[in-house]
MARBA-3410 file (N, C-alpha, C, O; in Angstrom, 1 decimal):
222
68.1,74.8,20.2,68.1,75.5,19.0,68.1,74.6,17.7,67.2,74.8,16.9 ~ 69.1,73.5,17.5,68.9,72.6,16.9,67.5,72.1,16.4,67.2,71.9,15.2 ~ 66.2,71.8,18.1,65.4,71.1,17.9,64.3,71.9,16.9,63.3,71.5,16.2 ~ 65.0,73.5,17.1,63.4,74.4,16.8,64.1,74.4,15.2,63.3,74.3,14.4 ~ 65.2,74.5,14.9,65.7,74.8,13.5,65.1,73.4,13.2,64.2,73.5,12.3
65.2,72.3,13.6,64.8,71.3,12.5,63.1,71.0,12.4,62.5,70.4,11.5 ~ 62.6,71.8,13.7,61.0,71.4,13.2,60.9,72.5,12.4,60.2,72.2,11.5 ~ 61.4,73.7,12.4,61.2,75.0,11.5,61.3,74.2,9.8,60.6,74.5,8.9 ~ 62.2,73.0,9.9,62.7,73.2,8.6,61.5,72.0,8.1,60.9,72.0,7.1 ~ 61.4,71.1,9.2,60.0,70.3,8.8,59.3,70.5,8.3,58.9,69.8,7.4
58.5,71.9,8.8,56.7,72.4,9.1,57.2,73.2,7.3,56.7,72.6,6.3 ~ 58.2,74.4,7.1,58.2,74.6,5.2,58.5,73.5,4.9,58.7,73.8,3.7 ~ 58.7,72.0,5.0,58.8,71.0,3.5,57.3,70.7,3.9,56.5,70.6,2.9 ~ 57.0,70.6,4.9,55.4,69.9,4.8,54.7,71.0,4.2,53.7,70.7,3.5 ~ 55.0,72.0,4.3,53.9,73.4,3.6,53.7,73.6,1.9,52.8,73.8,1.1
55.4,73.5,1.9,55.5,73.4,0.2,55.1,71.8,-0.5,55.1,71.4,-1.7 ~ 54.9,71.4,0.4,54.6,70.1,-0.2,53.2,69.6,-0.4,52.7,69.0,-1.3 ~ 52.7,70.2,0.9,51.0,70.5,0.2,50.9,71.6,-0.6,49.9,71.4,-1.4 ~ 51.5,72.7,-0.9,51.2,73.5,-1.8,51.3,72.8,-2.8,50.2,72.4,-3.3 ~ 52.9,72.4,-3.6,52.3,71.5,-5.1,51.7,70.3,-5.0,51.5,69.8,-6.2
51.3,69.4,-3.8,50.5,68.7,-4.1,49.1,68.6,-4.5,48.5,67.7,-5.0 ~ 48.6,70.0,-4.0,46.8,70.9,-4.2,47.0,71.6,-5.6,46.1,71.8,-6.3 ~ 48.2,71.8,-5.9,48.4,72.5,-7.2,48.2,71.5,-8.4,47.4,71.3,-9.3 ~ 49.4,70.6,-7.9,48.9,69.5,-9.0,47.6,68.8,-8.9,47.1,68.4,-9.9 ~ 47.0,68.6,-7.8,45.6,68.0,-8.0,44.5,68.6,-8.8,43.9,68.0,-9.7
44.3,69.9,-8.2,43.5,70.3,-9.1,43.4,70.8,-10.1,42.4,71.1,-10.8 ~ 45.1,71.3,-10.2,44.9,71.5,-11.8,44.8,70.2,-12.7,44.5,70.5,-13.9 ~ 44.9,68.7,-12.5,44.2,68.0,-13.3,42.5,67.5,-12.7,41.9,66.4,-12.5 ~ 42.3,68.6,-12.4,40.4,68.5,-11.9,40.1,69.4,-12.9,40.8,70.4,-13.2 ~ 38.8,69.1,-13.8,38.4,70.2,-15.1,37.6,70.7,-14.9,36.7,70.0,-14.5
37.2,72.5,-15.1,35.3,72.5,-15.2,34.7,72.1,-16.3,35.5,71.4,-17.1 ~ 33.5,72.2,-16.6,32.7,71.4,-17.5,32.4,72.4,-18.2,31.9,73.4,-17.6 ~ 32.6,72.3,-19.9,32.7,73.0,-20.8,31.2,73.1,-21.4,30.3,72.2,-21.4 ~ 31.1,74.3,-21.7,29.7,74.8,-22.2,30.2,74.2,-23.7,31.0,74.3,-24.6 ~ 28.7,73.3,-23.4,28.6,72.8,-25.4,27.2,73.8,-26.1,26.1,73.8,-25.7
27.9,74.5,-27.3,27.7,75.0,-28.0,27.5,74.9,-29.6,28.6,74.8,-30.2 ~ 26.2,75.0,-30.7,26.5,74.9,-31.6,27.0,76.0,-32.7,27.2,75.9,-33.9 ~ 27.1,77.3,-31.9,27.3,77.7,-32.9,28.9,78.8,-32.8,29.0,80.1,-32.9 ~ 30.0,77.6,-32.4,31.2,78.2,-31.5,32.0,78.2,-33.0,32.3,77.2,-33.5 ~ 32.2,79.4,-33.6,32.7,80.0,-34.9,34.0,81.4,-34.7,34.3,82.3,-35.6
34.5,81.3,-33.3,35.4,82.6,-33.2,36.6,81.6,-32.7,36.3,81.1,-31.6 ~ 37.7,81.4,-33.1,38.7,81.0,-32.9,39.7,82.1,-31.9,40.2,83.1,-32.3 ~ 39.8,81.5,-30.6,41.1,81.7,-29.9,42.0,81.1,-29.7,42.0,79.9,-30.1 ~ 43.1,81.4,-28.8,44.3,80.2,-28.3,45.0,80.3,-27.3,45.4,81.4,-27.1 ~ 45.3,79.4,-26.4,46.5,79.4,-25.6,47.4,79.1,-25.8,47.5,78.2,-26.6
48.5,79.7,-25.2,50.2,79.9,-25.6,51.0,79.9,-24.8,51.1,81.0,-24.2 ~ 52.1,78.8,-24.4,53.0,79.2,-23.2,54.2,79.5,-24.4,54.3,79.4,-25.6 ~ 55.1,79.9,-23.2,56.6,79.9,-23.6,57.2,78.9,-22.9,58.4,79.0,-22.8 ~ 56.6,77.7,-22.2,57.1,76.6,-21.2,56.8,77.4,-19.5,57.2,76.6,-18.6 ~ 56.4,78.5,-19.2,56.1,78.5,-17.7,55.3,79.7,-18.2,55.5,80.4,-17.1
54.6,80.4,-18.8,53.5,81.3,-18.5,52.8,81.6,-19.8,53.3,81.8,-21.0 ~ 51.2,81.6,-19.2,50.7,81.4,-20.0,49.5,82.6,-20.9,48.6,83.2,-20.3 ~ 49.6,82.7,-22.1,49.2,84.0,-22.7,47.5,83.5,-23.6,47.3,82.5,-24.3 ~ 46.4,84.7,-23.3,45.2,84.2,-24.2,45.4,84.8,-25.5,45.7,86.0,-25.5 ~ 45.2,84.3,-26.5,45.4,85.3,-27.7,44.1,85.2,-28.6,43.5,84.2,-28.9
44.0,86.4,-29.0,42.4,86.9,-28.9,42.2,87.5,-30.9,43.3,87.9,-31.4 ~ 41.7,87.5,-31.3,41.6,88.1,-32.9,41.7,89.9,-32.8,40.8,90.5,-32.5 ~ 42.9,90.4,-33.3,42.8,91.6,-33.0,41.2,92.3,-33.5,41.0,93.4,-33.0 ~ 40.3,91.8,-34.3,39.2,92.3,-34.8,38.0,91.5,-34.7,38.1,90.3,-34.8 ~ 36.8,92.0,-34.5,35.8,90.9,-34.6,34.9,92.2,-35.1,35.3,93.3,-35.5
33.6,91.6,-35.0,32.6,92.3,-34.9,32.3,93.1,-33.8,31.9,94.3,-33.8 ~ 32.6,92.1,-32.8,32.6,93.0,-31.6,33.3,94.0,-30.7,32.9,94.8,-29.9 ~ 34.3,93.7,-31.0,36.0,94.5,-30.9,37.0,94.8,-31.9,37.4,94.0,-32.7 ~ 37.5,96.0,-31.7,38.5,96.0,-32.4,40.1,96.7,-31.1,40.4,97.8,-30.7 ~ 40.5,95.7,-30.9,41.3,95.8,-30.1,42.3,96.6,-29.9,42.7,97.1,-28.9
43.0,96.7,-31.6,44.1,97.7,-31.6,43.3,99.6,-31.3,44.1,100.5,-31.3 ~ 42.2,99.9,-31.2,41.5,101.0,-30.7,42.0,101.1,-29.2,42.2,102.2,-28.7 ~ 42.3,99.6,-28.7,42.2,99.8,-27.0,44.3,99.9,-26.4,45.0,100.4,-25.6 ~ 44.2,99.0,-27.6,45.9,98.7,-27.3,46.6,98.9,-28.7,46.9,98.1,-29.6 ~ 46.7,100.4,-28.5,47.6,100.7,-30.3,48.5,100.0,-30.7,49.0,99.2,-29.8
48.9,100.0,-31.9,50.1,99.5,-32.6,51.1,100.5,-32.0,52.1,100.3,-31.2 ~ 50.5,101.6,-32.5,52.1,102.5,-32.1,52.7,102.6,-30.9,53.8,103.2,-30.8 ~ 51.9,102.1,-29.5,52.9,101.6,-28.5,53.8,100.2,-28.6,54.5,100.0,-27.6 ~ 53.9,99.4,-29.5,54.7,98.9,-29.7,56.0,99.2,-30.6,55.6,99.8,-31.7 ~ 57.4,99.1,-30.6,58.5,99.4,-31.7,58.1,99.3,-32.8,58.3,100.3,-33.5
57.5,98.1,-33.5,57.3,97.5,-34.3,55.9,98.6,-35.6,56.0,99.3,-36.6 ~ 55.1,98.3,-34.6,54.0,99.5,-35.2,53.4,98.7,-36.5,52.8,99.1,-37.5 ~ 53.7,97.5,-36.2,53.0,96.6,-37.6,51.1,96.4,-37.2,50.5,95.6,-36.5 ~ 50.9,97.0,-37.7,49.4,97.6,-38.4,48.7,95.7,-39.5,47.6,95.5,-39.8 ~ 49.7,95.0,-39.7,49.2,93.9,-40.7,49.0,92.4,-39.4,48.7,91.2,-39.9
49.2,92.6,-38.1,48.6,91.5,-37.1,47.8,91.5,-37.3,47.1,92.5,-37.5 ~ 47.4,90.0,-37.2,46.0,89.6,-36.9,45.7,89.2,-35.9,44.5,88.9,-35.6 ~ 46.8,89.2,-34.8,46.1,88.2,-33.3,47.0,89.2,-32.0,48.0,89.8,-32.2 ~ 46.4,89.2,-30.6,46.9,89.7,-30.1,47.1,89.0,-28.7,46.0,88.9,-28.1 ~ 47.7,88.6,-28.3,48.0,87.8,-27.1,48.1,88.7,-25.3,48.9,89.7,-25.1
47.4,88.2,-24.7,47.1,88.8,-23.4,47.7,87.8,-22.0,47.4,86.7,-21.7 ~ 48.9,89.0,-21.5,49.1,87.9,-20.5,49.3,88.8,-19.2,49.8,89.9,-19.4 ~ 48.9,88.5,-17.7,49.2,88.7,-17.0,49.8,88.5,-15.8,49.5,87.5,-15.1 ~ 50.8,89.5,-15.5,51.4,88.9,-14.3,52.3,89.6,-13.4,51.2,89.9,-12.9 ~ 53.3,90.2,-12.5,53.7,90.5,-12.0,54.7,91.6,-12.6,55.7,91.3,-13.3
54.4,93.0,-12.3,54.9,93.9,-12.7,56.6,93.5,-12.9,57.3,93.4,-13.9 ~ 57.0,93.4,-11.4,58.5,93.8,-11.6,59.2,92.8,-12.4,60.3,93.1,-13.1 ~ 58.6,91.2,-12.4,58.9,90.0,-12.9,58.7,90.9,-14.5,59.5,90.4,-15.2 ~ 58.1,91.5,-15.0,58.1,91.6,-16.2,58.5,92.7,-16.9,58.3,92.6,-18.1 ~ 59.1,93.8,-16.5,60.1,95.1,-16.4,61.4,94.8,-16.0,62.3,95.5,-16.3
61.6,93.6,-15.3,62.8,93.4,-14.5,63.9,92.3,-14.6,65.1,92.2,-14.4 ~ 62.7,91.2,-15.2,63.4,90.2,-15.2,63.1,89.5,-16.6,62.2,88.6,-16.7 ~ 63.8,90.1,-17.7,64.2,89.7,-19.5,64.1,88.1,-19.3,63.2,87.4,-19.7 ~ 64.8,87.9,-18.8,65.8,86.6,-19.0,65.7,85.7,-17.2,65.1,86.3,-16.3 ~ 66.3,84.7,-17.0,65.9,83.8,-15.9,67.5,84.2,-14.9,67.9,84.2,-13.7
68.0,84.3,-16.0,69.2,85.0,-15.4,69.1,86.4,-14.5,69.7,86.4,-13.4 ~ 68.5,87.3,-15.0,68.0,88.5,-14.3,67.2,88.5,-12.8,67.2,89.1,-11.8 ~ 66.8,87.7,-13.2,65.8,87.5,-11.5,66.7,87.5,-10.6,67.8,86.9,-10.6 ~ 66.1,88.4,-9.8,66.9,88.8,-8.5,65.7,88.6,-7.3,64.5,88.7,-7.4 ~ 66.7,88.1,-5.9,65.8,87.7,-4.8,64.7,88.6,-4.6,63.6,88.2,-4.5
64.9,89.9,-4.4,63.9,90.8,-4.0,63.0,90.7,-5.1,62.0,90.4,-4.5 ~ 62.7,90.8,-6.5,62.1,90.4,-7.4,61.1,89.3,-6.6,60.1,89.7,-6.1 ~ 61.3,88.2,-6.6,61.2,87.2,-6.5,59.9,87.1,-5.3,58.8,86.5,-5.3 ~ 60.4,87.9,-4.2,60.1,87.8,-2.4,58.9,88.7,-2.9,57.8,88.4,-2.6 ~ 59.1,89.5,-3.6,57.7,90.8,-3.7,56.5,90.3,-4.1,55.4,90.4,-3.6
57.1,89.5,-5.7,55.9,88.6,-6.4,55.0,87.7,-5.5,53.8,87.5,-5.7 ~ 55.8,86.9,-4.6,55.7,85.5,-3.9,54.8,85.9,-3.1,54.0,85.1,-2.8 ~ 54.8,87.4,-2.3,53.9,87.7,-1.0,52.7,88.9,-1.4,52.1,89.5,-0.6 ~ 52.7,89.0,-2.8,51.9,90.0,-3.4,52.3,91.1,-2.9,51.3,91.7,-2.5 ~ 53.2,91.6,-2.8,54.3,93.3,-2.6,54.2,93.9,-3.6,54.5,95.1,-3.5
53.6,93.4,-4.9,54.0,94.3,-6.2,52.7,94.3,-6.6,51.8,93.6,-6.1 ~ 52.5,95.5,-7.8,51.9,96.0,-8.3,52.2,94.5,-9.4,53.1,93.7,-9.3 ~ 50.3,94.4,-10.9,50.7,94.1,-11.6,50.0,94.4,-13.1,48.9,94.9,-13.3 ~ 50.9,94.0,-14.1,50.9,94.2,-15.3,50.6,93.5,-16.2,50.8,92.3,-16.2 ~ 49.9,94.2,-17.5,49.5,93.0,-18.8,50.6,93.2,-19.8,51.3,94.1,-20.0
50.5,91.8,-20.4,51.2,92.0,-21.1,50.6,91.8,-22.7,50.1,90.8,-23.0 ~ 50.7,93.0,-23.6,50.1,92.5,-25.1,51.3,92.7,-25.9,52.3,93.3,-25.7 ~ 50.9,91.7,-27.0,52.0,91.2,-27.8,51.2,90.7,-29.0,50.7,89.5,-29.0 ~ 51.0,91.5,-30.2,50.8,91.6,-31.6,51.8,90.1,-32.4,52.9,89.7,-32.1 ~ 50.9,89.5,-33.5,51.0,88.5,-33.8,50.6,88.4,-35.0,49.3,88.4,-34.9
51.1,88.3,-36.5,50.6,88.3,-37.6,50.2,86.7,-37.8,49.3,86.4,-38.5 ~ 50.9,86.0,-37.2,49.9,84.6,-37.6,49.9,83.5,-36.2,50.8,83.6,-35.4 ~ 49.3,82.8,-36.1,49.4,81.9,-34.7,48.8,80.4,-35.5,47.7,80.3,-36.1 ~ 49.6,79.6,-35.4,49.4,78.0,-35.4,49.4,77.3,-34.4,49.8,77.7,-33.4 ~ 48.9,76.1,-34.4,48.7,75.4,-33.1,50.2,74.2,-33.4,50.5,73.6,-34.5
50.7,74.2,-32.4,51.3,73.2,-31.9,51.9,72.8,-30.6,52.2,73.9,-30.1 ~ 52.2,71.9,-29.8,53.0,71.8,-28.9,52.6,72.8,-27.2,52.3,72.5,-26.1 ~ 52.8,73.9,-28.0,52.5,74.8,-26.9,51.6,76.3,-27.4,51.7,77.5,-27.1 ~ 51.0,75.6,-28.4,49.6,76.4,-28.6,48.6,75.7,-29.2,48.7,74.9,-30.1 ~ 47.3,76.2,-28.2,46.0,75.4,-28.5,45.1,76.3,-28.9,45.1,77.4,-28.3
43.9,75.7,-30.4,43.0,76.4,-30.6,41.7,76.3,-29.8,41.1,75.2,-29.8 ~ 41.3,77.2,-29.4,39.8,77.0,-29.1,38.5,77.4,-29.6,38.6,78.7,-29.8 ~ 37.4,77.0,-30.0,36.8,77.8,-30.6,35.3,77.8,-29.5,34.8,76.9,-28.9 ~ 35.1,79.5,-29.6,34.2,79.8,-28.7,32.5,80.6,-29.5,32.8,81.0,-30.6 ~ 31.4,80.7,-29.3,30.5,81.5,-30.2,30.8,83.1,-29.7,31.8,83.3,-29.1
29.8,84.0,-29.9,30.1,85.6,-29.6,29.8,86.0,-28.7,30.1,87.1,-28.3 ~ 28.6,84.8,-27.7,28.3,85.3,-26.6,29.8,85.0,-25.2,30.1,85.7,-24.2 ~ 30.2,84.1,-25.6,31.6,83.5,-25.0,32.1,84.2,-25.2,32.0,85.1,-24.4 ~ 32.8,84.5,-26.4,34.0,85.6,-26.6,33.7,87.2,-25.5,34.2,87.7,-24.5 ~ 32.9,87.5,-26.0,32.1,88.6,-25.6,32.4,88.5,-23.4,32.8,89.4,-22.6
32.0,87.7,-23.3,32.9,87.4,-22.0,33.9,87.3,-21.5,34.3,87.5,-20.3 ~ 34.6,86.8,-22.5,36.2,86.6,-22.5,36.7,87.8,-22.5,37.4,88.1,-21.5 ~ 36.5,88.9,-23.5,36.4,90.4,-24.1,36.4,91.3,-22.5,37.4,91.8,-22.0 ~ 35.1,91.2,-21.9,34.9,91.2,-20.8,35.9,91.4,-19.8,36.4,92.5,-19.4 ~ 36.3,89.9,-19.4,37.3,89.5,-18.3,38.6,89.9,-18.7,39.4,90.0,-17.8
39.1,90.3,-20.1,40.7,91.0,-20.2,40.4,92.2,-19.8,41.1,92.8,-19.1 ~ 39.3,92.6,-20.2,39.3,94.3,-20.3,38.9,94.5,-18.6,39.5,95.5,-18.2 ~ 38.5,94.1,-18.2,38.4,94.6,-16.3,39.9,93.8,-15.7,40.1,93.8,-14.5 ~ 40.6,93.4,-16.5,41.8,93.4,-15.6,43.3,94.3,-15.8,44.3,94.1,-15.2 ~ 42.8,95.5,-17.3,43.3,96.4,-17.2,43.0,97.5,-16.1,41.9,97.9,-15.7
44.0,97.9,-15.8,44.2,99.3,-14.6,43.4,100.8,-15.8,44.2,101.5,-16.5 ~ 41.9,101.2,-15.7,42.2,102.1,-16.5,40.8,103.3,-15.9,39.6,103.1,-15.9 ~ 41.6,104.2,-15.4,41.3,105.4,-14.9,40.0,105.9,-15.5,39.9,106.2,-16.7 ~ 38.6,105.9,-14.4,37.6,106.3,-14.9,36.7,106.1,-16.0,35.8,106.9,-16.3 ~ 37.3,104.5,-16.8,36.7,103.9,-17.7,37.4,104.6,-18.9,36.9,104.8,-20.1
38.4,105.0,-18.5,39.5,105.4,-20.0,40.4,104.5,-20.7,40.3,103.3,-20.3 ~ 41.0,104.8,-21.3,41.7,103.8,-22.5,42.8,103.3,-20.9,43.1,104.0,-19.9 ~ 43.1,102.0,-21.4,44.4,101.1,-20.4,45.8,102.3,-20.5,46.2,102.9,-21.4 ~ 46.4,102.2,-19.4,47.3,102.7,-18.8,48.5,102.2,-19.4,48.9,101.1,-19.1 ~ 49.2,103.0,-20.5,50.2,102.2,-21.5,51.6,102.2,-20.4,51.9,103.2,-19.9
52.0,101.3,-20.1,53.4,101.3,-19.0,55.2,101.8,-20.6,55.7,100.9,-21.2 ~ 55.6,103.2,-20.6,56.5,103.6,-21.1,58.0,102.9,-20.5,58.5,103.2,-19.4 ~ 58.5,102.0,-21.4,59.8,101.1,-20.6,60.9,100.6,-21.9,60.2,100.3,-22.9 ~ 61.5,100.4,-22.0,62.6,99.8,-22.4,62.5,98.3,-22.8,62.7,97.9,-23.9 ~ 62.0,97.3,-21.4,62.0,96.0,-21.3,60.9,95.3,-22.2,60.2,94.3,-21.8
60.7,95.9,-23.2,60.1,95.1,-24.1,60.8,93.8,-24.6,62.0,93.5,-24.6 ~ 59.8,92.9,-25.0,60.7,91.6,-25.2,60.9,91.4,-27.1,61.7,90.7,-27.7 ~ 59.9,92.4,-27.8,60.9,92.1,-29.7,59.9,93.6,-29.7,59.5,94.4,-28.9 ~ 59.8,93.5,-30.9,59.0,94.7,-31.6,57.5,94.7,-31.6,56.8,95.5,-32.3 ~ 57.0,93.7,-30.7,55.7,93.8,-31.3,54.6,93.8,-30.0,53.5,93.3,-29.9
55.3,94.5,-29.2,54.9,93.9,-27.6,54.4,95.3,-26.8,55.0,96.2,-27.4 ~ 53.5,95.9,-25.8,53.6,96.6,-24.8,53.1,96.2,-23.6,52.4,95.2,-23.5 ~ 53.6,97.0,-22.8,53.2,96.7,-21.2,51.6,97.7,-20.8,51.3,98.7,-21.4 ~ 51.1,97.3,-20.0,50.0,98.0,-19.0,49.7,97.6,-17.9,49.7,96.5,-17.6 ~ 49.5,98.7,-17.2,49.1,98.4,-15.8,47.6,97.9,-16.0,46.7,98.1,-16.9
47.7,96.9,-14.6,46.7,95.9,-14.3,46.4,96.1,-13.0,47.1,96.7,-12.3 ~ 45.4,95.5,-12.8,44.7,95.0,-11.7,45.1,94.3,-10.8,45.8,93.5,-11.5 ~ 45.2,94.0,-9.5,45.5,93.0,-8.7,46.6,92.7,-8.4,47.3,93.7,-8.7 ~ 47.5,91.4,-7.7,48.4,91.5,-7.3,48.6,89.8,-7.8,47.9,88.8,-7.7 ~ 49.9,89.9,-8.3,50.6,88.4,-8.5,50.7,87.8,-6.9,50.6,88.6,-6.0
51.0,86.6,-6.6,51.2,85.9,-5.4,51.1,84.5,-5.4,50.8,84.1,-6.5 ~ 51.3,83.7,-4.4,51.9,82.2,-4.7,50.5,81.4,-5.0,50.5,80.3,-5.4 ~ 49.5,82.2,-4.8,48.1,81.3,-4.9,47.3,82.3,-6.0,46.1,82.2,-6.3 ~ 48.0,83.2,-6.4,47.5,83.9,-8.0,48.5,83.9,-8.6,49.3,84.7,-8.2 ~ 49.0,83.0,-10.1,49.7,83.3,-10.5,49.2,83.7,-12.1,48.0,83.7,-12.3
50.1,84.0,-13.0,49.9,84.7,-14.5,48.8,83.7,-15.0,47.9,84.2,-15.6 ~ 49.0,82.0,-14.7,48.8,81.1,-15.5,46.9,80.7,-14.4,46.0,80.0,-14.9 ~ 46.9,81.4,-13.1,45.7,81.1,-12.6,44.9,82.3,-13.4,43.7,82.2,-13.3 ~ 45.5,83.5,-14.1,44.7,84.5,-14.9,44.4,84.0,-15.9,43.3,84.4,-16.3 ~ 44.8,83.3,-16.5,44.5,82.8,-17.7,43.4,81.4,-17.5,42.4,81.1,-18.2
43.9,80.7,-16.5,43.1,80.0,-16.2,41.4,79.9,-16.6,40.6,79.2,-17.1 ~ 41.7,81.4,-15.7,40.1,81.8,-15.0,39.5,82.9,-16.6,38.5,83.7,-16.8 ~ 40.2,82.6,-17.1,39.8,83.5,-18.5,38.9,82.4,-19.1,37.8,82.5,-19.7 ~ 39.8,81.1,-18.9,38.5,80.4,-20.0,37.7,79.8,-19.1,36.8,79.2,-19.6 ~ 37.7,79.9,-18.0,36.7,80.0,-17.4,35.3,80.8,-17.8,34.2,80.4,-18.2
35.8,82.0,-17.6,34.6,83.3,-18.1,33.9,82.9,-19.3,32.8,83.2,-19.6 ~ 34.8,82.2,-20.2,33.8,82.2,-21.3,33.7,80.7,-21.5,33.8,80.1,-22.6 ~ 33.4,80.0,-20.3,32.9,78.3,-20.2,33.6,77.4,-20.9,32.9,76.5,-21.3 ~ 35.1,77.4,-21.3,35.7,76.4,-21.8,36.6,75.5,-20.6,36.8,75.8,-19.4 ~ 36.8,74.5,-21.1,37.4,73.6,-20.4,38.9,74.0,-19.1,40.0,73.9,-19.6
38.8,74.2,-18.0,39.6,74.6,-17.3,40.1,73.8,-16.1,39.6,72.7,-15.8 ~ 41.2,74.4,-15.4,41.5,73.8,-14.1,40.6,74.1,-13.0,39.9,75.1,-13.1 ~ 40.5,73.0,-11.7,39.8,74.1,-10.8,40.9,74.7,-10.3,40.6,75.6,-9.5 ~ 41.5,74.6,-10.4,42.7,75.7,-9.8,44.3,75.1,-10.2,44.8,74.0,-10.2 ~ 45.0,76.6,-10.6,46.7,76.3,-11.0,47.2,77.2,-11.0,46.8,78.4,-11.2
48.7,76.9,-10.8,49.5,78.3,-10.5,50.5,78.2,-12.3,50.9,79.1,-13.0 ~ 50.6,76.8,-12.4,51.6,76.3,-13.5,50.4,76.3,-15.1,49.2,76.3,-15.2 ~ 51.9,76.4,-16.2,50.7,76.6,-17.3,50.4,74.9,-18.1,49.8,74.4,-19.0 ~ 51.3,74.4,-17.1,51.1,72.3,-17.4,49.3,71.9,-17.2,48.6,71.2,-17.9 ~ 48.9,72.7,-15.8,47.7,72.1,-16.2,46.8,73.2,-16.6,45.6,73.2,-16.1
47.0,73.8,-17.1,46.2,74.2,-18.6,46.2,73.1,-19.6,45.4,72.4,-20.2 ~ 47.6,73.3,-19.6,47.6,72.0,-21.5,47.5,71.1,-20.9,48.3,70.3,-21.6 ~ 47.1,70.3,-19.8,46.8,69.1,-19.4,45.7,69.0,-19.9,45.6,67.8,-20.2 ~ 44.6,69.5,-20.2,43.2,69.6,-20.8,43.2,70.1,-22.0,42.2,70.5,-22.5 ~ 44.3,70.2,-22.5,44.2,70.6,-24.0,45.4,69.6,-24.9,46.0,69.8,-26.0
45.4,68.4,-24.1,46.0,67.4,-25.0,45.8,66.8,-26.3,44.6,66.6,-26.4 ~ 46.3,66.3,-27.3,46.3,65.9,-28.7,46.3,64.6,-29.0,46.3,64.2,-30.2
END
């Protein structure tokens, strides 16, 4: 019993250990960024130190976003944002767990094995600067327009209707709502591989693959 407990315990450190070692590899592996002259629509990426959010101009020519994701599902109802940040990831991790303190095992086991349902998260923004842990990108309209694209098919939304507003409490300030999404969080899809593959879609500089939001800003250093 001994022998089988200690290869048991062998075979998960060798497993987790190729896992962040493929993680960290290629998230410092980049795709190759479409050069463009006429890239005039500013977006950005945004962590909070572990997950990572696209934030998008609530208005363009091409969109106007607050049509898709009202103000008035937010507390706040501030109508004067200019930017709106998209993030996704794991329903219950984001209804459930406020704080790092909150996370509970079963939380945890659901996300890890794709058990859960998941969720976007938008979050209204009257101004966004770049520092530290936000980067500007500038894309033209055919990019965006793809980017535009790839948020909007990873909302959950019935029959090509407006996004599925999720009614909850666990808002994180006044300026925030939830929606049901698409797909399933899991140890090889995480919030920060959605984001990833966002700037993907509209040919900016990316990982070939990551679960962490380190190698995103690994390619967006200063």
């Amino acid at each position: 019993m001994l022998k089988i407990t200690g290869y048991s315990l062998l075979a998960l450190v060798l497993l987790i250990s190729i896992y962040l070692l493929a993680a960290y590899t290629l998230s410092r592996m980049s795709t190759s960024r479409e050069i463009v002259s006429d890239a005039d629509i500013a977006i950005y990426i945004l962590t909070n130190g572990v997950h990572t959010d696209l934030v998008l101009p609530v208005r363009t020519g091409q969109i106007d976003w607050s049509t898709r994701i009202p103000f008035s599902n937010t507390t706040g109802k501030d109508t004067t944002a200019q930017w709106l940040a998209f993030g996704w990831g794991d329903k219950g991790f984001y209804l459930e767990t406020p704080t790092w303190a909150d996370l509970k095992a079963s939380t945890a086991f659901k996300a890890a094995f794709s058990l859960s349902t998941a969720a976007i998260h938008a979050t209204y923004y009257r101004n966004i600067s770049e520092d530290e842990s936000c980067r500007r990108i500038m894309v033209n309209k055919e990019q965006y327009a793809r980017l535009v694209q790839y948020i909007s098919n990873s909302f959950r939304t019935p029959a090509g209707e407006m996004p599925v507003y999720i009614a909850t409490n666990a808002n994180y300030d006044r300026n925030d709502a939830f929606y049901e999404a698409k797909g399933s969080y899991h140890l090889f899809y995480t919030c920060n591989t959605w984001a990833n593959n966002g700037l993907k879609s509209c040919g900016q500089k990316a990982c070939r693959w990551t679960i962490f939001d380190t190698g995103i800003f690994y390619h967006y250093r200063k």
